[in-house]
Backbone as CSV, one residue per row, in Angstrom:
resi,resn,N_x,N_y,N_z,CA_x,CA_y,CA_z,C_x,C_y,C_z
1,UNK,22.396,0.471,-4.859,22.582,0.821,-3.457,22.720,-0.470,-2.657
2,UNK,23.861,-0.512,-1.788,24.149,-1.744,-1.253,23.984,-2.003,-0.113
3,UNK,23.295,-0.591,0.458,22.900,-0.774,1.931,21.908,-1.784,2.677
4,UNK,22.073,-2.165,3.748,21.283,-3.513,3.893,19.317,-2.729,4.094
5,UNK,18.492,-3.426,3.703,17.243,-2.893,4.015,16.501,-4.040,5.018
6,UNK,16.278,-3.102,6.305,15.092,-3.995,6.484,13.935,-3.331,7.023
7,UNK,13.238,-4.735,7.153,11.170,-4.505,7.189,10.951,-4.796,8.727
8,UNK,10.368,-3.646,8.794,9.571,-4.042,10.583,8.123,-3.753,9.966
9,UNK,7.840,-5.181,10.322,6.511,-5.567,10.076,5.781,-6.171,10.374
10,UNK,4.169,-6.604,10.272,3.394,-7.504,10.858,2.723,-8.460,9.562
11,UNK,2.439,-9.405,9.456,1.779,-10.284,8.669,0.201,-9.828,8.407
12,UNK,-0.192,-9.079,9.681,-1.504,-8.883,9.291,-1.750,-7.486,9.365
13,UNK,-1.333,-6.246,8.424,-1.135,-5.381,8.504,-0.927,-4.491,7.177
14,UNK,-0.601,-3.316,6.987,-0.043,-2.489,5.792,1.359,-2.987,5.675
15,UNK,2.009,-3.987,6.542,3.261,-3.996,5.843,3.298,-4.872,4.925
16,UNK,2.619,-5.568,4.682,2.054,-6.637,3.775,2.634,-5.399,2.407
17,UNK,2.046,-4.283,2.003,2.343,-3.927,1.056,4.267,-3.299,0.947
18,UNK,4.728,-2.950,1.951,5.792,-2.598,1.763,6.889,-4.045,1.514
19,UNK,5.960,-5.195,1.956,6.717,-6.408,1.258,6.817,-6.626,-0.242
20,UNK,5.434,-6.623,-0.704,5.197,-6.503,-1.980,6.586,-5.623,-2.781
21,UNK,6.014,-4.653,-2.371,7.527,-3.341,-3.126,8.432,-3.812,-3.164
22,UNK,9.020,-4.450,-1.851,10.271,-5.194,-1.601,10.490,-6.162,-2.923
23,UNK,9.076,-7.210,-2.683,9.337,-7.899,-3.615,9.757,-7.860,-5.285
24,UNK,8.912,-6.400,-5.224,9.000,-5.830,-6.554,10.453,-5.650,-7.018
25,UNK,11.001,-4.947,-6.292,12.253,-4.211,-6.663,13.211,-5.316,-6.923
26,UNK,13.329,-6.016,-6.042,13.822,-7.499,-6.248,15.159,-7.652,-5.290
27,UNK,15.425,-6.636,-4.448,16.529,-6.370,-3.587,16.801,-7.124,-2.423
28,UNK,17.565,-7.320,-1.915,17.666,-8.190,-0.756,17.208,-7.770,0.727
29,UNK,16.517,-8.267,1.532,16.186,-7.398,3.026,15.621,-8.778,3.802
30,UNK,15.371,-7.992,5.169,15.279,-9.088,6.179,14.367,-7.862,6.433
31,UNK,13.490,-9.324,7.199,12.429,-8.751,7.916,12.053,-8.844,9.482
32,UNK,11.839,-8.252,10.435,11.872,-7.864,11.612,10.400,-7.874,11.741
33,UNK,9.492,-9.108,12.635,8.158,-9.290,12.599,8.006,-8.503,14.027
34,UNK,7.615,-7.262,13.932,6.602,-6.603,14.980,5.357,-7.002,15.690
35,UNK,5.254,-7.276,17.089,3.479,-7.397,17.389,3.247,-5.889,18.071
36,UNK,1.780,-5.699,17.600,1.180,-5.060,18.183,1.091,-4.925,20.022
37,UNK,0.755,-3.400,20.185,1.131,-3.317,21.466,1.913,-3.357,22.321
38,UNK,2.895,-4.100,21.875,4.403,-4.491,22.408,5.640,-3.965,21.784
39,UNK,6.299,-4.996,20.885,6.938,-4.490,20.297,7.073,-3.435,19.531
40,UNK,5.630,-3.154,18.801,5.771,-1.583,18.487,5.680,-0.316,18.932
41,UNK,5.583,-0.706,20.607,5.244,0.701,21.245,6.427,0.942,22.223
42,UNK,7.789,0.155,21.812,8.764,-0.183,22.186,9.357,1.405,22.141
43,UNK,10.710,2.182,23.017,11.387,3.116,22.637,12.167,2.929,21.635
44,UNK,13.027,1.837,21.353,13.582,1.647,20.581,13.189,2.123,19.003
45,UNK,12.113,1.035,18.896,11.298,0.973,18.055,10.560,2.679,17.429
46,UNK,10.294,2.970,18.115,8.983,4.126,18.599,10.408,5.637,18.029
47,UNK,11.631,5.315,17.965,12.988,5.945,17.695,12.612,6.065,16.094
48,UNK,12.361,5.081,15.440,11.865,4.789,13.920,10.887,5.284,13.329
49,UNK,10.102,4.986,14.395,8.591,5.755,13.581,7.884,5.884,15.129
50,UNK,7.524,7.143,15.259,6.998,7.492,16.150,5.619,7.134,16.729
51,UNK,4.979,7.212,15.399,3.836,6.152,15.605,3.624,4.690,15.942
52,UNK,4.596,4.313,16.310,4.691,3.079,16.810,3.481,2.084,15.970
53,UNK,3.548,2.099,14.424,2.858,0.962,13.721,3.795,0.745,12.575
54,UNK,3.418,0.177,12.026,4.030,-0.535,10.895,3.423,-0.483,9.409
55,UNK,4.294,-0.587,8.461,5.804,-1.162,7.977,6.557,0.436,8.410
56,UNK,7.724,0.028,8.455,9.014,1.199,8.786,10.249,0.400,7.424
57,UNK,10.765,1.390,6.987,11.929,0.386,6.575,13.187,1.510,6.780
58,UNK,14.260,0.569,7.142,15.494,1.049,6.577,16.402,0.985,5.566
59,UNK,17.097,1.760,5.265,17.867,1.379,4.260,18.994,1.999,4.527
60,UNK,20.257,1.193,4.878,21.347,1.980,5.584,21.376,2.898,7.082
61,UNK,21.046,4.142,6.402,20.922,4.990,7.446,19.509,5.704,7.272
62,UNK,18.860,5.702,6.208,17.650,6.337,5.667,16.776,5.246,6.280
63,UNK,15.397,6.535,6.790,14.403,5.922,7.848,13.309,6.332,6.822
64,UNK,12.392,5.230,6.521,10.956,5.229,5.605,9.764,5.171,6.510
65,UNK,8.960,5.817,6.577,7.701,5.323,7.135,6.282,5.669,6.414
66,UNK,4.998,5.163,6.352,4.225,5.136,5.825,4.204,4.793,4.063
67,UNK,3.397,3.814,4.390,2.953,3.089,2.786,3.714,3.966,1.485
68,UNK,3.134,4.734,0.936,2.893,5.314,0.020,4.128,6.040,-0.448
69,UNK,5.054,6.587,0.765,6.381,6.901,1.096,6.831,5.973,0.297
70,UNK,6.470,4.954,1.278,7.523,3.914,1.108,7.737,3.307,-0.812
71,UNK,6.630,3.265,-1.036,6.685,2.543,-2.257,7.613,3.783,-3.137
72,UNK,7.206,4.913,-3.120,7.863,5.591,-3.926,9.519,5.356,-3.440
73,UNK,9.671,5.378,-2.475,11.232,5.800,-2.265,11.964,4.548,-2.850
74,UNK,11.447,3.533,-2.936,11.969,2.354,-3.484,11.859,2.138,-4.534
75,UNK,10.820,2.739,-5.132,10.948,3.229,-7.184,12.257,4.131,-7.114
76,UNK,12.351,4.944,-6.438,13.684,5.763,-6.914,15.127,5.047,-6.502
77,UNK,14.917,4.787,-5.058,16.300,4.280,-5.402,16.818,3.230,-5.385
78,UNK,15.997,2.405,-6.262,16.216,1.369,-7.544,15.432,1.007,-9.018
79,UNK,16.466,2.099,-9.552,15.486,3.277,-10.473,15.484,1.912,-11.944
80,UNK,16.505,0.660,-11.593,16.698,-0.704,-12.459,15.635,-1.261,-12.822
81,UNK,14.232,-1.195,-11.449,13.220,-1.996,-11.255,12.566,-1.435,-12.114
82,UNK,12.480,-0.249,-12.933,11.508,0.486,-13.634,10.052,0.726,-13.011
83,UNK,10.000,0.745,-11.532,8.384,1.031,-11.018,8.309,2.384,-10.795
84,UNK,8.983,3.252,-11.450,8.581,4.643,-11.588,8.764,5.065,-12.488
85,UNK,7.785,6.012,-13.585,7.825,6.964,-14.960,9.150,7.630,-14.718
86,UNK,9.890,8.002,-15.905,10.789,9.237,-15.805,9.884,10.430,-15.218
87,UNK,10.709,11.402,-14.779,10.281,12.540,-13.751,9.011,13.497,-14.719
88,UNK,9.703,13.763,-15.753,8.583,14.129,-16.562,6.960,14.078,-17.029
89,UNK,7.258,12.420,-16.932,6.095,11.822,-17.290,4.974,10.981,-15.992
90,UNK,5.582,11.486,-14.613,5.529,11.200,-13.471,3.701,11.797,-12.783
91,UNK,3.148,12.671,-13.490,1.630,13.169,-13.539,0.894,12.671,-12.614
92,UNK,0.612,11.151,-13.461,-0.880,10.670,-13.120,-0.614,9.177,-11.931
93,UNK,1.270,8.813,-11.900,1.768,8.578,-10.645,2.002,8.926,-9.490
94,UNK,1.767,10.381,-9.487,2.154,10.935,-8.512,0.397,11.266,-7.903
95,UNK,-0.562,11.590,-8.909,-2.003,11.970,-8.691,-2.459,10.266,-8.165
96,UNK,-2.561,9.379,-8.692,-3.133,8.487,-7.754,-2.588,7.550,-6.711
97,UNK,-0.555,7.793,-6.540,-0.484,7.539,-5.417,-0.925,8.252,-4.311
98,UNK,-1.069,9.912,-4.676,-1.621,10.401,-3.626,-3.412,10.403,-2.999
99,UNK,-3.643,10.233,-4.415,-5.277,9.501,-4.236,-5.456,8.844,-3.273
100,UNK,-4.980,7.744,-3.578,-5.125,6.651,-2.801,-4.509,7.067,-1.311
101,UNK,-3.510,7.661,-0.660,-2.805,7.472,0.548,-4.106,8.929,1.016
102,UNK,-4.535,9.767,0.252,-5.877,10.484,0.824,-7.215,10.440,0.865
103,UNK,-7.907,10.899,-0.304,-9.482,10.914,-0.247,-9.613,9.071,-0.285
104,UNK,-9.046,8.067,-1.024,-9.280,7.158,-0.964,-9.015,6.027,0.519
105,UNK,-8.360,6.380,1.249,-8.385,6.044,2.636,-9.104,6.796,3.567
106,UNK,-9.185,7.969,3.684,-9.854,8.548,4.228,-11.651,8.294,4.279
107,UNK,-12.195,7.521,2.871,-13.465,7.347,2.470,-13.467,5.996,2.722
108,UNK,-12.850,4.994,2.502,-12.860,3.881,2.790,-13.048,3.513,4.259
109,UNK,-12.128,4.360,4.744,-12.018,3.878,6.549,-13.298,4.402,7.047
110,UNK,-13.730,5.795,6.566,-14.866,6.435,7.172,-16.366,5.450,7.072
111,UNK,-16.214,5.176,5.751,-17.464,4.132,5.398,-17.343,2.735,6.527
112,UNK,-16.225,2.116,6.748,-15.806,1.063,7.219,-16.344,1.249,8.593
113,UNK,-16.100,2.502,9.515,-16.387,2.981,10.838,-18.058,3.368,10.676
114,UNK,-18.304,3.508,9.645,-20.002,3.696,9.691,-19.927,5.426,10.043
115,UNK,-18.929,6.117,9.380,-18.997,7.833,9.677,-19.834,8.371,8.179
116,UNK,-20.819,9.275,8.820,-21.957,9.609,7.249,-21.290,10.759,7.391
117,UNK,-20.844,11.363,6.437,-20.643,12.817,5.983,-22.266,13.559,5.513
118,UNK,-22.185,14.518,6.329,-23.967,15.146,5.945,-23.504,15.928,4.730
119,UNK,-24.152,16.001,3.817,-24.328,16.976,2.220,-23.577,17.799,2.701
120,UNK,-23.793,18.868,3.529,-23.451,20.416,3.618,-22.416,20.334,4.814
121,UNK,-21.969,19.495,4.618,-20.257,19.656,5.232,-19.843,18.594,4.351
122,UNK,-19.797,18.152,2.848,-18.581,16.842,2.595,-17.729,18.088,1.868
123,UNK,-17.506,19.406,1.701,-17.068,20.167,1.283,-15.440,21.011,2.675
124,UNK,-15.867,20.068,4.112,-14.879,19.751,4.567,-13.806,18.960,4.920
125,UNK,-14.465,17.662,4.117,-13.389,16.780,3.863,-12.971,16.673,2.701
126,UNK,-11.937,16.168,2.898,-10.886,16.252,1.473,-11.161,15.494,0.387
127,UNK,-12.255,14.094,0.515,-12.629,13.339,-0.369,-14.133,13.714,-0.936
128,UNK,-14.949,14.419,-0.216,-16.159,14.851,-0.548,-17.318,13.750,-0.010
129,UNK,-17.281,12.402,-0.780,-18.095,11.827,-0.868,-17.452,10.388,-1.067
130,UNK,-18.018,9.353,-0.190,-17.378,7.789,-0.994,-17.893,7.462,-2.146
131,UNK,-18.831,7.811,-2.652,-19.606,7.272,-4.160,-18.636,8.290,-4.996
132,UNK,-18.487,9.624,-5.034,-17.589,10.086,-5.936,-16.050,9.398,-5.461
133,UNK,-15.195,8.793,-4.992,-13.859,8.512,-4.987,-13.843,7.305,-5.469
134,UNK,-14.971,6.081,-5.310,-15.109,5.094,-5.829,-15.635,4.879,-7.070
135,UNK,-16.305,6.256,-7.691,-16.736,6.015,-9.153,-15.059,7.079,-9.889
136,UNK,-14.806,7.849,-9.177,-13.126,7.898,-9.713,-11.717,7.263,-9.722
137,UNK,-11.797,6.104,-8.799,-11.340,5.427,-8.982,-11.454,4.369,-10.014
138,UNK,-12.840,3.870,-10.206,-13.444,2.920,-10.949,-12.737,3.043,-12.612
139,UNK,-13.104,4.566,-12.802,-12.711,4.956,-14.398,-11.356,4.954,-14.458
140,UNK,-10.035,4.872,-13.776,-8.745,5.247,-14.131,-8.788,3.816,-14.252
141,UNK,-9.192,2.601,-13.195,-8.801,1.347,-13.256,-9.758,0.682,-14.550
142,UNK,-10.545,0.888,-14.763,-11.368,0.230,-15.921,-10.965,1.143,-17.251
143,UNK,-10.621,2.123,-17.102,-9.554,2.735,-18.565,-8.720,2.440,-19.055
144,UNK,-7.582,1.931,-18.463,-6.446,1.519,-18.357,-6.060,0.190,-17.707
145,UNK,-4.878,-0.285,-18.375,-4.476,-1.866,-17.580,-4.022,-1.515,-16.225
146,UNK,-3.022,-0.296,-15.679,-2.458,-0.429,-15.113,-3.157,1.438,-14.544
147,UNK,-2.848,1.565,-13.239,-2.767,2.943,-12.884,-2.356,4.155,-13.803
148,UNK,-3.285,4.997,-14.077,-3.095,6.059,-15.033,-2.390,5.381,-16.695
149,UNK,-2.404,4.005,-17.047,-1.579,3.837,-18.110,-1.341,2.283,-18.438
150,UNK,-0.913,1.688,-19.316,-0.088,0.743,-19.424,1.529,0.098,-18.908
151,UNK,2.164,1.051,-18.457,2.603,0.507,-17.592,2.552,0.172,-15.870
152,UNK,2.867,-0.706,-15.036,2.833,-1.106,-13.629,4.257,-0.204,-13.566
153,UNK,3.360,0.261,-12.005,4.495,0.877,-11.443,4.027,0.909,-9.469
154,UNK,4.904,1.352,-8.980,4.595,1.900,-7.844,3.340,1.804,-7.389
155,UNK,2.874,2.730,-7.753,1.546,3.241,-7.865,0.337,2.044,-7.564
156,UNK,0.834,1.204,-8.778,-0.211,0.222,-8.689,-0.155,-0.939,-7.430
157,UNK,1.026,-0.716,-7.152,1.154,-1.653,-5.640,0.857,-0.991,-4.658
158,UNK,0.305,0.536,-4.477,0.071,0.862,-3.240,-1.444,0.663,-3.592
159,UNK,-1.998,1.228,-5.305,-3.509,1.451,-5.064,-4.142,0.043,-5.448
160,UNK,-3.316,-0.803,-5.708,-3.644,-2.385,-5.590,-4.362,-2.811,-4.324
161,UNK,-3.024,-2.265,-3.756,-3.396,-3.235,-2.033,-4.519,-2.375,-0.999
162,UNK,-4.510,-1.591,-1.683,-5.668,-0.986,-1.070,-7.647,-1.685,-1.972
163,UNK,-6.951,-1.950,-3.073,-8.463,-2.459,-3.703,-8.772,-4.110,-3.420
164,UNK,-7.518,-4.581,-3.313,-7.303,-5.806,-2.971,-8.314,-6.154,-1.341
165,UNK,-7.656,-5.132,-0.608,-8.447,-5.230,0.904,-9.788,-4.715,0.968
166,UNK,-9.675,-3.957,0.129,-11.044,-3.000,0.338,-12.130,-4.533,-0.429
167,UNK,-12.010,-5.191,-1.321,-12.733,-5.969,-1.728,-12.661,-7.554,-1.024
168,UNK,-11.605,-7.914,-0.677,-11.707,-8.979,0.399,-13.106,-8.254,1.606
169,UNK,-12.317,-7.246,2.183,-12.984,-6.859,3.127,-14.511,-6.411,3.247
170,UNK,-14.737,-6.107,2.126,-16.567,-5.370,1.458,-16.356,-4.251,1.776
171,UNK,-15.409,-3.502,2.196,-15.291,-1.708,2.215,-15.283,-1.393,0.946
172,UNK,-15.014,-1.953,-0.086,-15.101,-1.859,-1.404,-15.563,-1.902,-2.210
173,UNK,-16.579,-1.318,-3.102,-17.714,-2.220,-4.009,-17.118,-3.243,-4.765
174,UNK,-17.684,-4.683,-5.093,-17.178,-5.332,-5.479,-17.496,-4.933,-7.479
175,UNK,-16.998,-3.882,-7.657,-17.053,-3.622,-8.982,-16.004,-4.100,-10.461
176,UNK,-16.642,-4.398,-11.480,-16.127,-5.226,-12.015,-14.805,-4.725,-12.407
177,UNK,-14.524,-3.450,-12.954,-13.169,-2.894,-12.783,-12.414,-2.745,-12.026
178,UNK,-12.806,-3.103,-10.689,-12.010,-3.234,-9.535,-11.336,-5.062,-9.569
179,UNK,-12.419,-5.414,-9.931,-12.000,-6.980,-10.007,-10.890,-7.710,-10.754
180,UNK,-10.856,-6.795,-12.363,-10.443,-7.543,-13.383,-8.941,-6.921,-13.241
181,UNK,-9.189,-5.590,-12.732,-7.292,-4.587,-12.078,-6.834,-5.788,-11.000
182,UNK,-7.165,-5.696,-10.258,-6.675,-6.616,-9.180,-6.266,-8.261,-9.900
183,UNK,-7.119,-8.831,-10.195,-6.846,-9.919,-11.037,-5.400,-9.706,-11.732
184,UNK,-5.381,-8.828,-12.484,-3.988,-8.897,-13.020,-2.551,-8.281,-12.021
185,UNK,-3.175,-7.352,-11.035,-1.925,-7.817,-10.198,-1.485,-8.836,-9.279
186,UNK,-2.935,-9.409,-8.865,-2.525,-10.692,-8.309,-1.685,-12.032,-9.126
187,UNK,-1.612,-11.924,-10.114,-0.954,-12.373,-10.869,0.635,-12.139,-11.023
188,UNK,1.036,-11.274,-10.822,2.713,-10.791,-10.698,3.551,-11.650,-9.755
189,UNK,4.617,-12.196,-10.278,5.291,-13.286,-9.385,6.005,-12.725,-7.927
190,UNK,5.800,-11.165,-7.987,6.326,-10.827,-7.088,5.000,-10.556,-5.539
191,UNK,3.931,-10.041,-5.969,3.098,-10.111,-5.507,2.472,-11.470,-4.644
192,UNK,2.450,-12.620,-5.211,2.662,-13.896,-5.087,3.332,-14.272,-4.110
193,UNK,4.737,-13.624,-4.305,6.202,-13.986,-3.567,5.562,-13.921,-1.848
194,UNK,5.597,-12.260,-1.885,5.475,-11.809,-0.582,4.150,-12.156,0.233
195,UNK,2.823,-12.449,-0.781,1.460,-13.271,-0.364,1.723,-14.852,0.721
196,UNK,2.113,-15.486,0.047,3.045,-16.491,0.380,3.672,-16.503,1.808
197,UNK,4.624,-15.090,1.730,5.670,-15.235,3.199,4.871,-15.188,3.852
198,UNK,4.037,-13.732,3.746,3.304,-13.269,5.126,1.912,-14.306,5.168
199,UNK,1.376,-14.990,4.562,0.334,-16.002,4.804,0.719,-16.913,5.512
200,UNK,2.083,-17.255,5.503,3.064,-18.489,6.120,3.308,-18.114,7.242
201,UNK,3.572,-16.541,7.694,3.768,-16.041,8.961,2.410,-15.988,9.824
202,UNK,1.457,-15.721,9.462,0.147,-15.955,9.784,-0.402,-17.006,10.385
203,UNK,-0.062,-17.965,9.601,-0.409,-19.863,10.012,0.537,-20.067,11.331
204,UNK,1.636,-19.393,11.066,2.691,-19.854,12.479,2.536,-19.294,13.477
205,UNK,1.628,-18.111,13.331,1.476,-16.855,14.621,0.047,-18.062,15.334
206,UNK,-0.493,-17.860,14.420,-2.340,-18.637,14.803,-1.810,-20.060,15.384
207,UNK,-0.676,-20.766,14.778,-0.272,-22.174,15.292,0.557,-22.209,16.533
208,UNK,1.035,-21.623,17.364,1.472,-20.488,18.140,0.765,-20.229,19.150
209,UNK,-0.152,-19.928,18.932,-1.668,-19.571,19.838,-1.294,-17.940,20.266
């Protein structure tokens, strides 16, 4: 697909991961640095993704928004990169990208805000409990090299960057299967790549004042 793609994004933000993908796939795009409050609450802008936050991408005429979207739509259509199972075998990609973009954000942020779910209502939220999503998470990543399996895909760049932050940040237990997963995606030259830009965009925003 030869359509041009680009990233509206912030350096200090979730688009950080839709760079990554970018990087993954290995495709060409420009990136469009968004600030908060301003530029993203722009009409223009706000035309793209209504929510006026970020990452958004385009591709041609096709409008992406939110993480998890995003990573998948860019496994498919650049199906070369191999970051998605054939459709068949697509299961336990499709179960913990959605993991992660639900009970696992949803429990993370709640813990992060200091929200206690009482016993006799975690049966109205969708994650139940943060000790159960973090001891189910724990076993797919300490089972396996990669999300649900041996191979990297998708998947592992959305539920990467979520373990990645969650453990910089301490929303995360710093558990050793969380550590040694991450370790090996921090390692990927593509991961690296896009670490790099947006750290570089960071230093220039802060140098900047």
């Amino acid at each position: 697909m030869a359509e041009e793609i680009v990233l509206y994004t912030h350096p200090m933000s979730r688009g950080r991961i839709a760079r990554w993908m970018l990087e993954e796939v290995g495709a060409p795009y420009r990136a469009d640095i968004m600030h908060f409050d301003t530029t993203m609450k722009d009409p223009e802008y706000r035309a793209l993704n209504p929510m006026g936050k970020v990452p958004t991408i385009v591709h041609g005429k096709t409008v992406v928004t939110e993480c998890a979207a995003i990573c998948a739509y860019l496994a498919d259509a650049f199906p070369q990169a191999n970051l998605a199972p054939p459709v068949k075998e697509r299961a336990e990609y499709y179960r913990w990208m959605f993991f992660a973009a639900g009970p696992l954000e949803a429990a993370v942020t709640n813990k992060a805000l200091g929200v206690e779910i009482a016993k006799e209502r975690e049966r109205m939220v969708g994650y139940g409990n943060y000790g159960e999503v973090i001891s189910t998470l724990e076993r797919t990543v300490g089972d396996n090299e990669f999300v649900g399996g041996h191979r990297f895909s998708a998947a592992d760049v959305y539920v990467g960057s979520q373990i990645g932050w969650g453990l910089q940040f301490g929303s995360i237990e710093k558990r050793q299967a969380f550590v040694d997963y991450f370790r090996r995606l921090s390692e990927r030259p593509a991961y690296k790549r896009a670490t790099e830009i947006d750290d570089a965009l960071v230093r220039e925003m802060k140098a900047a004042g």
